[in-house]
N, C-alpha and C positions, 0 to 999 in steps of 0.2 A: 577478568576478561575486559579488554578495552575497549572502547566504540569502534575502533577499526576494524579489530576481529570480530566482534560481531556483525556488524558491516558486509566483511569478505565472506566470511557462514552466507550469511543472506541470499550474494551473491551466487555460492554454489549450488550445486545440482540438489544437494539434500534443503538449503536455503528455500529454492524455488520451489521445493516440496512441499514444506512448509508454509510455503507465502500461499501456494495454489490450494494447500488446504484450509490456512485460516481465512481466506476470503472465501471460499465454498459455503463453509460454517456459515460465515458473516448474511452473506445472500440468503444461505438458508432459513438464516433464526430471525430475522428482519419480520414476516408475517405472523411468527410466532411469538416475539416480543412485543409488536404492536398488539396486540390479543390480551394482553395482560389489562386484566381491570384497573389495576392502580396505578400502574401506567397512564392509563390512558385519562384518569380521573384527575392527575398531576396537573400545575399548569406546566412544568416543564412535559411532560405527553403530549397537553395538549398544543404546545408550540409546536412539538416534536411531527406530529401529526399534520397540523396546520401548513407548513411548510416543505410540509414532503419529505420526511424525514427519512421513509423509507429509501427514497428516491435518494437521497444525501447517504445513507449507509451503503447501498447498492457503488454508489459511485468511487466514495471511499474503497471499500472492497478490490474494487478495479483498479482504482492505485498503487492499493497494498500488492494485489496479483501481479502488474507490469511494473513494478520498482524496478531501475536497473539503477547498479552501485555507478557513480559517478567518477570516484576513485579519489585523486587527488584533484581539484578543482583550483587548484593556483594556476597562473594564466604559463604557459610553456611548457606545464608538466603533461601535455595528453602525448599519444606517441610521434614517436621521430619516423619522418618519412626520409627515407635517403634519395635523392634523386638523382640522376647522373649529370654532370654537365654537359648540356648541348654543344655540337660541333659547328 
């Protein structure tokens, strides 16, 4: 599978099922990972925490959920509008 097909997956309807469930997860386990003693005993926890980490996962989340595939990103490749010539 090439990054482009995965990509267009992404994009579709089972894609966006996907995306809206692993960011659900994400949001969910955020309170329940911080909980973690050894975590939290870590210095990376303890940055993790210090910084609002939750608040950094929450956000993440929200980008994984509103991804929209870009497509081809070269400059004249988005679509062709036809317009008719003015009289």
């Amino acid at each position: 599978m090439s990054v482009e097909e995965f990509l267009s997956f992404l994009d579709s309807p089972a894609g966006r099922r996907l995306r809206r469930v692993v960011a659900t997860g994400m949001i969910v386990s955020v309170p329940l990972v911080m909980r973690i003693p050894g975590l939290r005993r870590s210095p990376i926890g303890r940055a993790v925490e210090l910084v609002g980490g939750a608040a950094l996962v929450v956000r993440l989340a929200e980008a994984v959920r509103d991804w929209e595939h870009a497509g081809d990103a070269r400059p004249g490749s988005g679509p062709v509008i036809d317009v008719p010539p003015s009289t």
